[in-house]
N, C-alpha and C positions, 0 to 999 in steps of 0.2 A: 262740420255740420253747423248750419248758420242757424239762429235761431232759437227757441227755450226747448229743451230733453227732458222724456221723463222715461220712467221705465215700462218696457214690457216682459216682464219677468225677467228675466237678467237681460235683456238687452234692453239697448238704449235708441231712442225710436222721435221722430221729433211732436210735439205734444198733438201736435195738429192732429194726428196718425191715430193716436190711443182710441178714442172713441169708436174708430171702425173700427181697428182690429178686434174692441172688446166684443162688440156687434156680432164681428165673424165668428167668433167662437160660442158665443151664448146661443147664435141662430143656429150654428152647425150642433150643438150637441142638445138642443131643445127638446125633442121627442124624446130624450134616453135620460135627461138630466135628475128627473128623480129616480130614476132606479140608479143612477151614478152616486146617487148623495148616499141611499141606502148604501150601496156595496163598499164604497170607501171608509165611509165611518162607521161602519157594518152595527149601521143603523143609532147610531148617538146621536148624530143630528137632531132625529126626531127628540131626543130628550131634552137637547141645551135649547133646541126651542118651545120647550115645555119649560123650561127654567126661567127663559124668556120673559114669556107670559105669567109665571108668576110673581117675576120681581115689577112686571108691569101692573098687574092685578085690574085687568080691562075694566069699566063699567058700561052702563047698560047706556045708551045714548050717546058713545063716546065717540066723533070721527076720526076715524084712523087716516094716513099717509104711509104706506109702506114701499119705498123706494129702492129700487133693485130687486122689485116682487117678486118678479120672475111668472114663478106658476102659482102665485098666489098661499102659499103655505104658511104665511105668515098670517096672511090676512083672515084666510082662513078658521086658524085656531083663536084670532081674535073677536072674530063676529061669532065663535063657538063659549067664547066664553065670557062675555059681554052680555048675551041674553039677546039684545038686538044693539046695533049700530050702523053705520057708515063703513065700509073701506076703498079705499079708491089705492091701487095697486099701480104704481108708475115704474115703466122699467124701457132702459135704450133699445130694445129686442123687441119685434113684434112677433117675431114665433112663440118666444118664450110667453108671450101674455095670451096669443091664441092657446097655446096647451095649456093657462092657466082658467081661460073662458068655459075649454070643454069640461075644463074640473068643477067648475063651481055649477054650469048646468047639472053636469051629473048629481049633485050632491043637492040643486034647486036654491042655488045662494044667488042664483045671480040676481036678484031685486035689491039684495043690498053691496054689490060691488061696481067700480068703474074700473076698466081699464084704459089707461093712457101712458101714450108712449110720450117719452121726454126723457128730460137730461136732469140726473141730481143737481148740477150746478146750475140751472138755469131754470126752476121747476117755474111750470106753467100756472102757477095760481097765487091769488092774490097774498098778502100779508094777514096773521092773523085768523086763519081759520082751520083748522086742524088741533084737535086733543092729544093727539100724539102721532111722533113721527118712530118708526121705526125703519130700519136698514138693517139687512139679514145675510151676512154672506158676498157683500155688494160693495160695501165703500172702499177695498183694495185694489176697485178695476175702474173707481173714477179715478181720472186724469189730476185734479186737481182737489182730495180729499177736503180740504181746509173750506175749499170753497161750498161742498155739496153740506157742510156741518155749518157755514154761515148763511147758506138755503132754508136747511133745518130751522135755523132758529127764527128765521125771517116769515116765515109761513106756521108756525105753529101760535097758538093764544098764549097771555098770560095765563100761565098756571100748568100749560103746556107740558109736555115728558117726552123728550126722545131716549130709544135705547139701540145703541149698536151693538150687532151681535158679530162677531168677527174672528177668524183665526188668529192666534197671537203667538209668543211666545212661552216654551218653557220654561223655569228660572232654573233647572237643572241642568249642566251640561250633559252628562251622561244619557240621560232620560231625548234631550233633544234631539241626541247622534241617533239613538235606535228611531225617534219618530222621522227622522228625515232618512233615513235606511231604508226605512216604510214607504216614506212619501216618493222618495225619486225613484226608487225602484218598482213599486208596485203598482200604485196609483196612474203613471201614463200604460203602464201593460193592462188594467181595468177598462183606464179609456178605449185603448184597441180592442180589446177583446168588447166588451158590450157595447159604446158607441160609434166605434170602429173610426175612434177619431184619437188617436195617441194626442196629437201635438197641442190638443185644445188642454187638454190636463196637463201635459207637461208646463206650459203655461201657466194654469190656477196652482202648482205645487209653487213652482218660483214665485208667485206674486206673494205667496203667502211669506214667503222668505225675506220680500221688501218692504214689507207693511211694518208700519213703527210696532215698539213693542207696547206694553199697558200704561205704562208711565206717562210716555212722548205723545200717546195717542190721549190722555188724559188731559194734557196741556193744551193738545190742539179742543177737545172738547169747551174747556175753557174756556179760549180764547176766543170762540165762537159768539161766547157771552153767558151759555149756558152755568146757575150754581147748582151748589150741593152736586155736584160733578162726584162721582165714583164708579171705580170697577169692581167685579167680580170675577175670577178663575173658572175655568169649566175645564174637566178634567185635566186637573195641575196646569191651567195654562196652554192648553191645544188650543183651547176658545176662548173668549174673552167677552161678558158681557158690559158693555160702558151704560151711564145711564145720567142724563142732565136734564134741570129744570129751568124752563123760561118765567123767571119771577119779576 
């Protein structure tokens, strides 16, 4: 294979490639994605994104960037608890941002959200204007992480906060063997059964398997230029919240 490889869940796929495939999977399982998030995590999700938001602790006129939005969940609970603000929700999916449209009608938020579709590595807007950037569940299915956290830094202000919220590792072995017992065996049979899309999950179980651990992933935050860089554990280590400031 000529050319730079990166991964798509355990295979090895040429970079160029990554981006559709991510595409295919987030469009195909769009309409059922959050009842998938519910049933997997049988329902924790909603918590480590409530942990989220309050190691973010939003204020009130604050514009958000939430990249790999999706259906908006993040952004959501941000303009919920900011009082009023900005969110503009960027994600490579345009299904996933339409079922995040009908959410925010439903709920009448949509006066304070944009959606646009783009690439974390190549974000469409200028230097400098965003209070905080968040990535939810998202940065193990860009192509090139390192670059979509030197985006990050690039488009947020001085004084700026990103927090990635991410599946991580456990630092138990034992503890790990049962949750990937869990993950390979259960989680692509969920996929089938409610989104009647086994292989899209069998996919997010592997990615999560290739995505650095808290350490590595702390280094790459770094490097980005982001300080005072630190993580937090969410449930022993299944998730992982990172969080760095543009000083």
């Amino acid at each position: 294979m000529t050319g730079k490889t990166t991964h798509f869940g355990f295979q090895d796929i040429p970079e160029a490639e990554k981006a559709g495939r991510v595409r295919g999977v987030f469009g195909s399982v769009a309409s059922k994605y959050d009842v998938m998030n519910d049933a997997m995590s049988l329902g924790i999700h909603r918590i480590w994104k409530d942990a989220m938001m309050d190691w973010l602790a939003p204020r009130p006129g604050q514009r958000l960037l939430d990249v790999a939005g999706g259906t908006g969940d993040i952004a959501f609970r941000f303009l919920k608890r900011s009082g009023h603000g900005e969110a503009t929700v960027l994600d490579l999916t345009e299904p996933m941002l339409i079922e995040g449209r009908k959410r925010a009608e439903a709920v009448n938020l949509s006066h304070s959200l944009d959606w646009v579709v783009g690439d974390a590595m190549a974000l469409p807007f200028d230097d400098s204007v965003f209070d905080v950037y968040t990535i939810s569940f998202g940065i193990r299915n860009v192509t090139r992480p390192q670059e979509a956290l030197n985006e990050a830094f690039r488009v947020l202000r001085p004084g700026g906060r990103l927090i990635v919220l991410e599946f991580s590792q456990i630092p138990n072995d034992l503890m790990q063997k049962v949750y990937d017992l869990y993950s390979f065996n259960i989680i692509p049979r969920m996929g089938a059964a409610i989104a009647n899309d086994r292989d899209s999950y069998q996919y997010l179980v592997e990615s999560i398997r290739k995505f650095p651990d808290q350490e590595t992933f702390l280094d790459m935050v770094k490097a980005a230029g982001f300080e005072q860089a630190k993580y937090r554990n969410l449930s022993m280590g299944i998730a992982c919240l990172h969080s760095g400031w543009k000083l």
